[in-house]
PAZAPA-4460 file (N, C-alpha, C; in steps of 0.05 Angstrom, whole numbers, plus 32768, in hexadecimal, padded with zeros to 4 digits):
% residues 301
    n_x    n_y    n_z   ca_x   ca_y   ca_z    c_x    c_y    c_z   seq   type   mol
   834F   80B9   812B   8338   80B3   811B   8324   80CA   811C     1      X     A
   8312   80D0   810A   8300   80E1   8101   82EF   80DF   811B     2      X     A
   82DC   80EF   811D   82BF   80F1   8133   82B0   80E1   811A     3      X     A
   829F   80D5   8131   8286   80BF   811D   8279   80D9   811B     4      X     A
   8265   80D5   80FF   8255   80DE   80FC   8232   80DF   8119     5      X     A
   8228   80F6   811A   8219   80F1   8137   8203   80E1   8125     6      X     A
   81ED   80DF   8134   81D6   80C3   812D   81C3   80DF   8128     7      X     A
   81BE   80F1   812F   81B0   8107   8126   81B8   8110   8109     8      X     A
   81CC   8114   8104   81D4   811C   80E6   81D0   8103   80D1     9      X     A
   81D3   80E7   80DA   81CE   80D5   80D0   81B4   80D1   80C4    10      X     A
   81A8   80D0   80D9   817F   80DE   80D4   817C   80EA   80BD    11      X     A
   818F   80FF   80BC   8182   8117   80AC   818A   811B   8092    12      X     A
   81AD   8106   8092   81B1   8100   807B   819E   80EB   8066    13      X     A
   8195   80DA   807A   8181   80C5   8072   8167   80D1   8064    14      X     A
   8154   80E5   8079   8141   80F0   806E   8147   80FB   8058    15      X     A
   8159   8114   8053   8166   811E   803E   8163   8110   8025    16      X     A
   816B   80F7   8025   8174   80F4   8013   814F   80DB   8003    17      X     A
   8141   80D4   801A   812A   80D1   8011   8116   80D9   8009    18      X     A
   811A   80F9   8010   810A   810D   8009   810B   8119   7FF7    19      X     A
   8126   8111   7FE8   8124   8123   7FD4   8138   8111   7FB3    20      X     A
   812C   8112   7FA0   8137   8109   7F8D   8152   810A   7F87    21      X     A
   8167   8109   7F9A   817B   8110   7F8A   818E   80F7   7F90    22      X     A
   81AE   80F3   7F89   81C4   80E3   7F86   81D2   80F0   7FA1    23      X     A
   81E5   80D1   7FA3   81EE   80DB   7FC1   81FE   80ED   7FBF    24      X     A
   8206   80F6   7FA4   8216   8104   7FA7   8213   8124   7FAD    25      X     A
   81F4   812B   7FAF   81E7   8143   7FB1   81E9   813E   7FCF    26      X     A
   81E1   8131   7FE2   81E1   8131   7FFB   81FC   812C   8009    27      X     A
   820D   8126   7FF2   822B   8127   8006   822E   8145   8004    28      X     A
   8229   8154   7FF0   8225   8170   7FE6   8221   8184   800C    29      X     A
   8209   817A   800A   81F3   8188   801D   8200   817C   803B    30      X     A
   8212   816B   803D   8210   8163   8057   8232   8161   8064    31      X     A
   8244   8167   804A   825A   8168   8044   8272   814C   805C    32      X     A
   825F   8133   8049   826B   8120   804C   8270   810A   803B    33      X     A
   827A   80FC   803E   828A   80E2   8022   826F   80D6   8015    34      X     A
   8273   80D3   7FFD   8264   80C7   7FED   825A   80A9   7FF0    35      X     A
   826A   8099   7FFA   826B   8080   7FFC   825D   807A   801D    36      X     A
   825F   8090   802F   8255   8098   804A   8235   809F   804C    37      X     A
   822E   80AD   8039   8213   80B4   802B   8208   809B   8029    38      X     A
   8209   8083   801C   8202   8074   8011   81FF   805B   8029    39      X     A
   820D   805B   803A   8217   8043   8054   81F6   804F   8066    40      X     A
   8205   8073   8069   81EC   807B   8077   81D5   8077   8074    41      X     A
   81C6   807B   8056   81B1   8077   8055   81A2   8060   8054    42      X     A
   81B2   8046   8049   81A7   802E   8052   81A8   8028   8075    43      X     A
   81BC   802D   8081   81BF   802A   809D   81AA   8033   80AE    44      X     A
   8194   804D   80A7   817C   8055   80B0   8170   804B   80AE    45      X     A
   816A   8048   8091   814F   8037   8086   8154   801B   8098    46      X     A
   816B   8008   8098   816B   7FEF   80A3   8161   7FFA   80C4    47      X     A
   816B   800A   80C8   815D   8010   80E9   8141   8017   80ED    48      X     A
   8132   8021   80E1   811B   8029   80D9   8109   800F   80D6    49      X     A
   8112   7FF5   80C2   8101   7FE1   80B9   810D   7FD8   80D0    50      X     A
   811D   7FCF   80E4   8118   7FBE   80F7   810E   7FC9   810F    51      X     A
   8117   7FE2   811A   8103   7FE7   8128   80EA   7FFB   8131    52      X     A
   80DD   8004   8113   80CB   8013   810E   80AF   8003   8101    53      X     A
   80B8   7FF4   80F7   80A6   7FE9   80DF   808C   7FDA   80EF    54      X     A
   8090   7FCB   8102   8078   7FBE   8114   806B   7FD3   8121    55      X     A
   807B   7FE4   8128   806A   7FF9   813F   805D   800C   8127    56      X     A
   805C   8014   810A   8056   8025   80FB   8041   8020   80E2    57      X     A
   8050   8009   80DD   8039   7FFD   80C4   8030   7FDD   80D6    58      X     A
   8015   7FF2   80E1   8005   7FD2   80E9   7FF0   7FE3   80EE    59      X     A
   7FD8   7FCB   80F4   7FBD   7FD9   80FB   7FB2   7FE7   810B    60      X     A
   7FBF   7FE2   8124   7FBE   7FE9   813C   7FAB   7FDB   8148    61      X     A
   7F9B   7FF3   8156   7F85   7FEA   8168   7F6C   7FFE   816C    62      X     A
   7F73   8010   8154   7F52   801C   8153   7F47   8013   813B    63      X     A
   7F3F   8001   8135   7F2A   7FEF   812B   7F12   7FFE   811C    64      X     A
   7F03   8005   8135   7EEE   8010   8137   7EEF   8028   8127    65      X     A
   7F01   8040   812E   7F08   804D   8122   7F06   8049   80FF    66      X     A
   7F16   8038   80FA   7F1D   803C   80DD   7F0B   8036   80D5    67      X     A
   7EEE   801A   80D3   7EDB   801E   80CE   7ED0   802A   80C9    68      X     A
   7EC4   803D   80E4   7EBC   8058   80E0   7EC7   806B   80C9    69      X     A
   7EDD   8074   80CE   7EE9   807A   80B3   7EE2   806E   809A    70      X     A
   7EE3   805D   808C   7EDB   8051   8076   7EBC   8054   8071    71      X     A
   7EAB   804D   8091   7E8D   804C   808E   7E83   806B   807E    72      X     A
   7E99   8082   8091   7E8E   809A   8084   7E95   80A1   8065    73      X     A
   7EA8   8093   8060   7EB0   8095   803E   7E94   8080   8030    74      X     A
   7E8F   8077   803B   7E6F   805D   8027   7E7B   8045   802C    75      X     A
   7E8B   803B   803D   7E89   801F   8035   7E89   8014   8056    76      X     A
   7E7F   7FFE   8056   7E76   7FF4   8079   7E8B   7FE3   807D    77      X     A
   7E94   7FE2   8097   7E9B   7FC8   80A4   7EBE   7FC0   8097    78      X     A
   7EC3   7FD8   808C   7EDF   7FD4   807D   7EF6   7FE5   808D    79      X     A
   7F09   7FD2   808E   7F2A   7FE1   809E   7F47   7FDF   8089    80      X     A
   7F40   7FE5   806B   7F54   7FE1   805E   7F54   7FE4   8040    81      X     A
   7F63   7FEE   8036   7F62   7FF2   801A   7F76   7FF4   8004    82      X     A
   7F78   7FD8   7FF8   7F91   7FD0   7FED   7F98   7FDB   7FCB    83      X     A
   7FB4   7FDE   7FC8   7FB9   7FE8   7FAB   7FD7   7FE0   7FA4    84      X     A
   7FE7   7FE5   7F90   7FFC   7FDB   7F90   8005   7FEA   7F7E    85      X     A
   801C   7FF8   7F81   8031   8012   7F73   804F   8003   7F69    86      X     A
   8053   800B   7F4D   806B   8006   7F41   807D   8013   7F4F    87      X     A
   809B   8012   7F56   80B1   8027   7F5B   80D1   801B   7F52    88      X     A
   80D0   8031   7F40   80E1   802A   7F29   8100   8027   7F3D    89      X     A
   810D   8012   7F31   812E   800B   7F39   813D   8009   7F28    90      X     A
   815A   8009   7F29   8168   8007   7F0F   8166   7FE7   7F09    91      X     A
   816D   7FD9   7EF6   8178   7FC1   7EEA   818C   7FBA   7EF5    92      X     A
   817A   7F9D   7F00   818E   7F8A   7F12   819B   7F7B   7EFC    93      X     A
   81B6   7F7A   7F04   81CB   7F70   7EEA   81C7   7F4C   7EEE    94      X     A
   81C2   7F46   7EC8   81BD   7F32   7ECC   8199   7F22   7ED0    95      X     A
   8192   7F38   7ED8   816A   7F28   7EE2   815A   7F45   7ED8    96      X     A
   8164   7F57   7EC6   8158   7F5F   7EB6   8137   7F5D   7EA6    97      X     A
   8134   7F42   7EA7   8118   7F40   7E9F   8105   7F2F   7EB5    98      X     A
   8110   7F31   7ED0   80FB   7F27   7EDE   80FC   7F3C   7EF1    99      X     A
   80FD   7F57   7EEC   80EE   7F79   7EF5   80E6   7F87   7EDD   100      X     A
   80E3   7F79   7ECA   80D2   7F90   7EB0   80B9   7F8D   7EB4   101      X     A
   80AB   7FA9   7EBF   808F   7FA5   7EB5   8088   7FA4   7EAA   102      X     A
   806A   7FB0   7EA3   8059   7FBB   7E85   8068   7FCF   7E7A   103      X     A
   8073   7FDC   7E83   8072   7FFB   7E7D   8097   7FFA   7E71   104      X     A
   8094   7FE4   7E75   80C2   7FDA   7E69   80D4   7FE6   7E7C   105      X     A
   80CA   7FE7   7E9A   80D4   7FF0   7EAA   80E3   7FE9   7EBC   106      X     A
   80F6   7FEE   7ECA   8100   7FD1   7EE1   80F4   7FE1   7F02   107      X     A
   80E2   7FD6   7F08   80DA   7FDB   7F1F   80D9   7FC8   7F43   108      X     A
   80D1   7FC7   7F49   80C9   7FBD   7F64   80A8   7FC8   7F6C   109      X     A
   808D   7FAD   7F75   8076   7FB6   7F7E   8079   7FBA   7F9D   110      X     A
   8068   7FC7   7F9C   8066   7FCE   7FBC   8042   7FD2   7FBE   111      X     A
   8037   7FB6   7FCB   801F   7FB6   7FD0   8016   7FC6   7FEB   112      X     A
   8007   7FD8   7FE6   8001   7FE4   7FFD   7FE4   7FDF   8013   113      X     A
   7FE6   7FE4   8024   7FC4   7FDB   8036   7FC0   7FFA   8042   114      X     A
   7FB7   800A   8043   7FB3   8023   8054   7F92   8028   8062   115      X     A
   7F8F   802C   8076   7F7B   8034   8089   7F65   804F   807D   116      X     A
   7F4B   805B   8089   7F48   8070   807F   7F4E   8089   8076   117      X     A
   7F63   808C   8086   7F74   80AA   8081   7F8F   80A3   807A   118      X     A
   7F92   8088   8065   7FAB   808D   8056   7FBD   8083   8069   119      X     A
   7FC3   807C   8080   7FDB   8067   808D   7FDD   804E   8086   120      X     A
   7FFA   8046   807B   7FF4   802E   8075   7FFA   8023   8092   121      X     A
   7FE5   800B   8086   7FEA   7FF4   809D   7FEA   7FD5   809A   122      X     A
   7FFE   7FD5   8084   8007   7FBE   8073   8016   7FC8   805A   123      X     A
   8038   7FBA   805B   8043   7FBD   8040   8052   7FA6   8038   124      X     A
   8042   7F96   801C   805C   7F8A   800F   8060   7F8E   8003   125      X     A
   8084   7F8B   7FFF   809E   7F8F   7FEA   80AD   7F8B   7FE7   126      X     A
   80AE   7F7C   7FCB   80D0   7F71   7FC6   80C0   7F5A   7FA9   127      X     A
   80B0   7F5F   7FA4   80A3   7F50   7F94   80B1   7F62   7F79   128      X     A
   80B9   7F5A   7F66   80B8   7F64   7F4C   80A3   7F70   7F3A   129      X     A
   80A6   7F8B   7F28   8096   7F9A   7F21   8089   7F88   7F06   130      X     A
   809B   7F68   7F02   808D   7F59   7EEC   806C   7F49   7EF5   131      X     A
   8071   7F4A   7F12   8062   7F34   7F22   8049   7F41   7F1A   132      X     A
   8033   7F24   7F13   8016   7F34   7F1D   800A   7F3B   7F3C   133      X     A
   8001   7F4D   7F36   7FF3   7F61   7F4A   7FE8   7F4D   7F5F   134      X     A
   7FD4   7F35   7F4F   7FC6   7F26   7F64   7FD3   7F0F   7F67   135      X     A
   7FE3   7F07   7F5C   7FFD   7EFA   7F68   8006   7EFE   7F7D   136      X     A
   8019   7F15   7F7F   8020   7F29   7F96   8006   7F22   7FAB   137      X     A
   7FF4   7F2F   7FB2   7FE4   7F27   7FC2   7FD9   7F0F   7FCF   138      X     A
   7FD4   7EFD   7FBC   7FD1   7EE5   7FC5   7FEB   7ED9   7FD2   139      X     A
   8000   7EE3   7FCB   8013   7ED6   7FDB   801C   7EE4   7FF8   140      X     A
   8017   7EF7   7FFF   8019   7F11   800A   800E   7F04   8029   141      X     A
   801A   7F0E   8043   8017   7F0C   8056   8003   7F14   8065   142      X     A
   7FF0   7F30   8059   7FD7   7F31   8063   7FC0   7F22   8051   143      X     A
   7FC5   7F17   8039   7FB8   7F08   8030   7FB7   7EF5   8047   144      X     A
   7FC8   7EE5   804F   7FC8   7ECB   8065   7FBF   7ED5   8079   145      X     A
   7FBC   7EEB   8081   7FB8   7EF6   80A4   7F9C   7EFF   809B   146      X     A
   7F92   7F02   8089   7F71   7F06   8083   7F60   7EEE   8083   147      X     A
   7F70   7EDC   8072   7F64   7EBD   8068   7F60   7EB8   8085   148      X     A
   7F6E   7EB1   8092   7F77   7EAB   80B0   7F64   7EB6   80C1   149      X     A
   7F61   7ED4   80BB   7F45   7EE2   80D8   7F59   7EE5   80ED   150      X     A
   7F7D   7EF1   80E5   7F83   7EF8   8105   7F8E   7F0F   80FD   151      X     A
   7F92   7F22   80E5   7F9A   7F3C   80E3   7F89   7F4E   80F0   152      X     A
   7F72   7F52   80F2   7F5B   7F5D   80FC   7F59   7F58   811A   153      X     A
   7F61   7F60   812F   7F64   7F55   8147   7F3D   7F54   8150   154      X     A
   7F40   7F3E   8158   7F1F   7F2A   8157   7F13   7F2F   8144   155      X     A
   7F16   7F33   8126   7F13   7F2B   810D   7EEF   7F2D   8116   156      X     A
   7EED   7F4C   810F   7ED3   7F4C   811F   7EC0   7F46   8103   157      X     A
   7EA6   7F3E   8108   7E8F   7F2D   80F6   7E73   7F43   80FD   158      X     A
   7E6C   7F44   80E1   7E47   7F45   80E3   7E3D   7F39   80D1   159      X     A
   7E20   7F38   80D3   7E0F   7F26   80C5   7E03   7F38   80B0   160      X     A
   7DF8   7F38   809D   7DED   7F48   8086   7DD8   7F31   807B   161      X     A
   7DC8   7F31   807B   7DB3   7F21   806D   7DB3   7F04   806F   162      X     A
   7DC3   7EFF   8089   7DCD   7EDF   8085   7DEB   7ED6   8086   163      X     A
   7DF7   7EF4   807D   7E13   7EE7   8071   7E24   7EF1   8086   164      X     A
   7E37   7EEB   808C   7E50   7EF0   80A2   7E60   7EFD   8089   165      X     A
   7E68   7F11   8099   7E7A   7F2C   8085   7E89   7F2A   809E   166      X     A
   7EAA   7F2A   8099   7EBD   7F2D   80AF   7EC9   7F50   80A4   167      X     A
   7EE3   7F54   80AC   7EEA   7F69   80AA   7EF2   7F6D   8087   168      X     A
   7EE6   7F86   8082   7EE6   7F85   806A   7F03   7F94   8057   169      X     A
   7F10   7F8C   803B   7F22   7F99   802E   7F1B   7FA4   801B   170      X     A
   7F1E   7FBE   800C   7F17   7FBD   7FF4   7F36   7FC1   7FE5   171      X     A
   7F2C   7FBE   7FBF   7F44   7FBF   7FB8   7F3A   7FBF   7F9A   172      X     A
   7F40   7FC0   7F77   7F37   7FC9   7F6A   7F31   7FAE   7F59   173      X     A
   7F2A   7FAF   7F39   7F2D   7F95   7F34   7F33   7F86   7F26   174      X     A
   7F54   7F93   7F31   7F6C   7F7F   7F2A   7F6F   7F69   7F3F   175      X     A
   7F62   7F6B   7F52   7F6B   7F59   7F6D   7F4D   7F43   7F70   176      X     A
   7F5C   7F2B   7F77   7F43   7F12   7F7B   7F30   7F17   7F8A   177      X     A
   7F17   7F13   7F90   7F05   7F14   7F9D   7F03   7F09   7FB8   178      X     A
   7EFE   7F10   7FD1   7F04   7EFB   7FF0   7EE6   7F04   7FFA   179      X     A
   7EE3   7EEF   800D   7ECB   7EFB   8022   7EDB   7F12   802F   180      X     A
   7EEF   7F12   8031   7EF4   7F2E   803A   7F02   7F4C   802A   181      X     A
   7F10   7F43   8014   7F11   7F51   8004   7EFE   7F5A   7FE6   182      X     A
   7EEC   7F75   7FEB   7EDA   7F7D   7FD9   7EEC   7F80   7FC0   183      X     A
   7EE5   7F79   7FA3   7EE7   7F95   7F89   7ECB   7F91   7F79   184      X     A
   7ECD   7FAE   7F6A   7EB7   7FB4   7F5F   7EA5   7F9F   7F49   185      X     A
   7E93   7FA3   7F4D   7E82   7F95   7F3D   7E89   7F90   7F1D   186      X     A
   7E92   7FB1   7F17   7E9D   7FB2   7EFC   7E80   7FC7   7EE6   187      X     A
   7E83   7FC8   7EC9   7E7E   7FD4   7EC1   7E56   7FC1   7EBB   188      X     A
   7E41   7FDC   7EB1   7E27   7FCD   7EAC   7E20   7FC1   7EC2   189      X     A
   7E1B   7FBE   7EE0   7E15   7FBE   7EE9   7DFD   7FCC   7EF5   190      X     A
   7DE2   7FBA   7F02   7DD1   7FD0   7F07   7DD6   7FE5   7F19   191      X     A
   7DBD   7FF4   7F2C   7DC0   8008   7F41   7DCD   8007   7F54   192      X     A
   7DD0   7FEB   7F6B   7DD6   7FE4   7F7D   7DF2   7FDD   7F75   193      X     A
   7DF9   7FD0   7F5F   7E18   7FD1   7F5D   7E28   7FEA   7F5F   194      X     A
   7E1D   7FF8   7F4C   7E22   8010   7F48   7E26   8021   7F5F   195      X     A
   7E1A   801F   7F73   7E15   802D   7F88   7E36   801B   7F98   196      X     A
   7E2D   8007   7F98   7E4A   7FF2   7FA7   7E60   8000   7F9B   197      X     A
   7E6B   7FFD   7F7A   7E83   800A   7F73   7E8A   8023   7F83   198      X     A
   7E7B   8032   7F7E   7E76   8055   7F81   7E87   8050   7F9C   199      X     A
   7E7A   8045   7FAB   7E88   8043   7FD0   7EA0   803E   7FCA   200      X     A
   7E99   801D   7FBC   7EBF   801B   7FB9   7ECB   8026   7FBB   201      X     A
   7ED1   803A   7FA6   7EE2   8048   7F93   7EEB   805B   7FA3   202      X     A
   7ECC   806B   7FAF   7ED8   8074   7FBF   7EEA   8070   7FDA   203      X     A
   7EE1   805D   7FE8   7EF7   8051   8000   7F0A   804B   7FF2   204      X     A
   7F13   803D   7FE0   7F29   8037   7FCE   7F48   804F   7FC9   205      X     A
   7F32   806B   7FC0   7F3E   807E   7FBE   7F58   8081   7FD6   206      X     A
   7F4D   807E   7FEC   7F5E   807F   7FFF   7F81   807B   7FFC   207      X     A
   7F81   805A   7FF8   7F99   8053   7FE9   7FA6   8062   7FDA   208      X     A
   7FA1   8068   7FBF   7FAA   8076   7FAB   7FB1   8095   7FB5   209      X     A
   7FA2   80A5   7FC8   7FAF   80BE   7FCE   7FC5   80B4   7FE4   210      X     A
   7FCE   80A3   7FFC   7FE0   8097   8005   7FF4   8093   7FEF   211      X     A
   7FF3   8082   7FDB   800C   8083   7FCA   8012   809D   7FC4   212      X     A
   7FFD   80B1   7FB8   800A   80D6   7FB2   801B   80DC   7FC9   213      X     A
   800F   80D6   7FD9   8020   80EA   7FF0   8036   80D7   7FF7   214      X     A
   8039   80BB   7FFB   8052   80B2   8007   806C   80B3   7FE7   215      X     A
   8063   80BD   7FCB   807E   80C5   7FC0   807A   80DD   7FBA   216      X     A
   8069   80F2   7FC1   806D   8116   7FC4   807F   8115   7FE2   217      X     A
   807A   8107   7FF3   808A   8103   800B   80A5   80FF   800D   218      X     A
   80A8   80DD   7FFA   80CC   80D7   7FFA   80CF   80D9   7FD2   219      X     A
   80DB   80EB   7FD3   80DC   80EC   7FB5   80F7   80D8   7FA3   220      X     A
   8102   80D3   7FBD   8114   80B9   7FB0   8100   80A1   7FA3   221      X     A
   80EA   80A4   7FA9   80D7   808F   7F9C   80C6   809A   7F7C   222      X     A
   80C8   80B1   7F7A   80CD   80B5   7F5B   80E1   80B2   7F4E   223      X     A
   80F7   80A2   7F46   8109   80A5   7F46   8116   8089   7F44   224      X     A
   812E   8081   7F33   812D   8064   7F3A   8146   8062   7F48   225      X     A
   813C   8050   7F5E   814A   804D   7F75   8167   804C   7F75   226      X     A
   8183   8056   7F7C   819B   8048   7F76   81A9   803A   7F8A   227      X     A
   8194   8027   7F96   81AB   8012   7FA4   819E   7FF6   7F9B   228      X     A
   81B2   7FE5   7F9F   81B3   7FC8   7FAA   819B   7FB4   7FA4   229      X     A
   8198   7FAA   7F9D   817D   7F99   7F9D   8175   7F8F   7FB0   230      X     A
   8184   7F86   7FBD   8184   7F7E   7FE9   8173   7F93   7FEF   231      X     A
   8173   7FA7   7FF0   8176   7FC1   7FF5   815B   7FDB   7FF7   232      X     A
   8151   7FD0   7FDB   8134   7FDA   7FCF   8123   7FE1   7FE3   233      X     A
   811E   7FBC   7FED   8101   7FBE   7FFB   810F   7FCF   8016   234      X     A
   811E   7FCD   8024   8126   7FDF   803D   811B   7FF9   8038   235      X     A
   812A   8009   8021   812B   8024   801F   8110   8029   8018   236      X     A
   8103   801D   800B   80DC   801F   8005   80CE   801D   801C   237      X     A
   80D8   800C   8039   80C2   800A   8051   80CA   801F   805A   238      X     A
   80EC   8029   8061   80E8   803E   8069   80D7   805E   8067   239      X     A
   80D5   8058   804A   80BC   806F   8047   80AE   8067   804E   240      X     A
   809A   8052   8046   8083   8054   8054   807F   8058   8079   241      X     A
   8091   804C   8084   808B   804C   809F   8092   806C   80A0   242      X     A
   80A6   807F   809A   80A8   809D   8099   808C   80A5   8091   243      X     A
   807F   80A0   807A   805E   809D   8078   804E   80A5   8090   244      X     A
   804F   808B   809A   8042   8085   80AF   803E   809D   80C2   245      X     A
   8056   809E   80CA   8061   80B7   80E4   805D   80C9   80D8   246      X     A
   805A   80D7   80C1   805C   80FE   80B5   8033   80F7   80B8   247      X     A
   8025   80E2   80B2   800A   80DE   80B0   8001   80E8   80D6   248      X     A
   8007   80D6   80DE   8008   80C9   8102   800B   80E7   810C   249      X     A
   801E   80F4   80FF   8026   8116   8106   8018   812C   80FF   250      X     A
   8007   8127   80E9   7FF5   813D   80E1   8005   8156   80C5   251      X     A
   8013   8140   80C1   802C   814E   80AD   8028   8150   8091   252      X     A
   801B   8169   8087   8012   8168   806B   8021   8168   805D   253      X     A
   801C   816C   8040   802F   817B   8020   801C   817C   800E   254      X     A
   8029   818E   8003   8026   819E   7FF2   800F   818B   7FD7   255      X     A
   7FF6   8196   7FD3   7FE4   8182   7FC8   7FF5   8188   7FA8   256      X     A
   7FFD   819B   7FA0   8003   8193   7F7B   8023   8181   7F84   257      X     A
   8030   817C   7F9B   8040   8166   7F97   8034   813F   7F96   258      X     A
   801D   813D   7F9E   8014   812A   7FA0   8006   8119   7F84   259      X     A
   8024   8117   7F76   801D   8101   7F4F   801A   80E7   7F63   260      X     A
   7FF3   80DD   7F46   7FEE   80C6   7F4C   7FFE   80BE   7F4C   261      X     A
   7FF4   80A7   7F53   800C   8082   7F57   7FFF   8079   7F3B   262      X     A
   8022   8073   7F2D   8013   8061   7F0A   8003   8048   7F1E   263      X     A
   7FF2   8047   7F0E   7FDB   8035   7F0C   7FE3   800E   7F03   264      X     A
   7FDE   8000   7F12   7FE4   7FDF   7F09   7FCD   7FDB   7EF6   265      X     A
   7FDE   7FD3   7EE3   7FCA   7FCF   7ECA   7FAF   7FB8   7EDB   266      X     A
   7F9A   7FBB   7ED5   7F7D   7FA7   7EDB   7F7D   7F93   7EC4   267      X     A
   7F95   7F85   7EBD   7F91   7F69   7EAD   7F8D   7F4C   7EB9   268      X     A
   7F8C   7F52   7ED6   7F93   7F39   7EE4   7F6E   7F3B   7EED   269      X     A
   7F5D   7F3B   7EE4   7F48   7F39   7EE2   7F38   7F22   7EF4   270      X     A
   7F40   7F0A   7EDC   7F41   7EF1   7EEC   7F58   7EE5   7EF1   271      X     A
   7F66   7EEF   7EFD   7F80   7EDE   7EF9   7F7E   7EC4   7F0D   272      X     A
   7F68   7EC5   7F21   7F65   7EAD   7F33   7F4F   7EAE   7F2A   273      X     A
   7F4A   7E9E   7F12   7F28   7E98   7F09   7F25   7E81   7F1D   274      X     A
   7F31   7E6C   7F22   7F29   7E4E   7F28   7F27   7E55   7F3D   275      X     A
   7F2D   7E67   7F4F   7F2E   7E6A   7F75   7F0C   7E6E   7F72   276      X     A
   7F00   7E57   7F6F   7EE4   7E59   7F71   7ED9   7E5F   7F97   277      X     A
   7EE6   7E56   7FA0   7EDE   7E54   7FC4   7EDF   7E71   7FC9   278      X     A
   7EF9   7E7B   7FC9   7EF8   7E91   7FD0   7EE7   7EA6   7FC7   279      X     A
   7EEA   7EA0   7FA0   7ED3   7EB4   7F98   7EB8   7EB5   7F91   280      X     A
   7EB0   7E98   7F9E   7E93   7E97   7FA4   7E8A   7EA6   7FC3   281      X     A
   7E9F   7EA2   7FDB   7E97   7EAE   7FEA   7E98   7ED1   7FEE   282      X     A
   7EB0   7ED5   7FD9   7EB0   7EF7   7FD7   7E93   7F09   7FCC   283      X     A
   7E90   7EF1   7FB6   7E77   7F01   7FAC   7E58   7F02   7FBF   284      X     A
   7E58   7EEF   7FC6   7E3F   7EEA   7FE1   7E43   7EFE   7FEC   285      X     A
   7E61   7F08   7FF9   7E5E   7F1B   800E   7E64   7F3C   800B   286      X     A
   7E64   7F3C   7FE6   7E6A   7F50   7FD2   7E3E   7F54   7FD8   287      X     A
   7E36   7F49   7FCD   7E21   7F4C   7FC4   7E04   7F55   7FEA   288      X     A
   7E12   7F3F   7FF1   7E0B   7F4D   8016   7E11   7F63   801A   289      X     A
   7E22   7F7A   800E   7E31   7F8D   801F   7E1F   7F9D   800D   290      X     A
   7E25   7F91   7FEB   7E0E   7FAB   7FDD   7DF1   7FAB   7FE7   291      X     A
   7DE0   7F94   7FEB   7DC8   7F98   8000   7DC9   7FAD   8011   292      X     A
   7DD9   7FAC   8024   7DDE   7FB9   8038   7DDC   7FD8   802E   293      X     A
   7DEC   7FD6   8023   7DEF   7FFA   8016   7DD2   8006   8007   294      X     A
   7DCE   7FF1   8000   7DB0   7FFD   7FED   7D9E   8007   7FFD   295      X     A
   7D9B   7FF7   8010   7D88   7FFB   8029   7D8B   800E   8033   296      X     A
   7DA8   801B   8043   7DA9   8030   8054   7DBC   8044   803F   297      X     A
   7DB4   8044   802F   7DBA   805C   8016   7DA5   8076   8028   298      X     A
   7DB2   808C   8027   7DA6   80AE   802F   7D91   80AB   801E   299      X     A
   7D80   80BB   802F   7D5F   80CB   801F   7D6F   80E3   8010   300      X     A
   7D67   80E6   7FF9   7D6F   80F5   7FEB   7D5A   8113   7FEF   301      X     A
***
């Protein structure tokens, strides 16, 4: 019988072939092994990767404080998180054809992202369909429950603002429902102090959106529509991100003209949870506490 392939070349066939847009058949090319071998391999990483990478890589950790800080210095207070959600195109699953068409007549897979101040994510869900709404997705979503809850945030730390208890804060744009803990913008015609709130947003917000540039200038199999398995998708998508994670964690740049936005989730889901009156009576209380806040200790110009 043949020598196994070593677990080092395996790696590299794996990375290889995430990094870069091409068919397995370019990396059997480059690595001068079976086509059908290519393909075992690179799921076989990725499945090693999401089971035992994924907890130790995409989570919050335990500098807290830190990321705050981080966010505080971008304009926005008391926040560890900033959510967005990226299409990534797959072929057509035979047969369910129209429950992955998006807007755009596309067959995709969402991948909701959560990332920290400097772009690590530290929350991913995926496997949702690219038909699903955005705040769908979320509200059903596991850090949705671990926020509602007050135990994602380890001691789900609290301050007071004018009266009001503000816990750890999210922002996110506004396509997504309103929470006491998740901020979005006020929106358009708004006076000074809103205005001033968006402005922060947008900018802590930004965050997110350069995280998606760089995690598919990173694995360019994610421009690209995926060619495996429908089982299969969400594996090979965490594995980038948690690779994400570690090239971030490493200090590992690229190249800024490789970094194309992330297409954009259409903002139609506006109200899509009009009637969640509880929740979005208390978002706005602690929307409108935080803009106080900011007005007040706004710079002397």
């Amino acid at each position: 019988m043949r020598q196994p392939i070593p677990v080092e070349k395996r790696v590299a066939i794996a990375i290889w072939y995430l990094a870069n847009a091409n068919c397995y058949r370019e990396v059997r090319e480059q690595f001068g092994v079976g086509l059908s071998t290519v393909g075992e391999i690179v799921l076989e990483v990725c499945c090693a990767m999401e089971l035992d990478l994924l907890r130790k890589t995409v989570c919050l950790g335990d500098e807290v404080t830190k990321i705050m800080d981080g966010f505080a210095h971008l304009g926005f207070p008391h926040c560890v998180g900033a959510i967005d959600s990226m299409h990534i195109l797959i072929r057509a699953p035979r047969g369910r054809t129209d429950e992955y068409g998006n807007f755009k007549k596309h067959y995709s897979i969402l991948l909701q992202g959560t990332v920290d101040h400097s772009g690590r994510f530290i929350n991913a869900e995926v496997g949702w369909s690219g038909r699903t709404r955005g705040a769908f997705v979320f509200c059903n979503s596991t850090l949705c429950t671990a926020m509602d809850a007050g135990v994602f945030v380890p001691g789900n730390p609290t301050i007071e603002i004018n009266g009001v208890q503000v816990p750890a804060l999210m922002v996110a744009d506004g396509a997504y429902p309103i929470r006491k803990w998740l901020m979005k913008p006020f929106g358009k015609n708004g006076d000074r102090r809103q205005q001033m709130f968006d402005h922060a947003l947008c900018r802590a917000r930004s965050v997110v959106e350069c995280a998606f540039g760089r995690l598919k200038a990173r694995w360019r199999c994610l421009t690209m529509r995926l060619p495996v398995f429908e089982e299969n998708i969400a594996t090979v998508i965490t594995a980038c991100v948690i690779l994400h994670n570690i090239c971030e964690e490493k200090g590992h740049g690229i190249l800024v003209d490789l970094c194309d936005p992330a297409p954009p989730i259409p903002n139609n889901e506006e109200d899509y949870y009009r009637n969640d009156n509880c929740h979005k009576e208390e978002g706005k209380c602690v929307r409108n506490a935080v803009a106080d806040f900011m007005l007040r200790h706004q710079p002397c110009p």
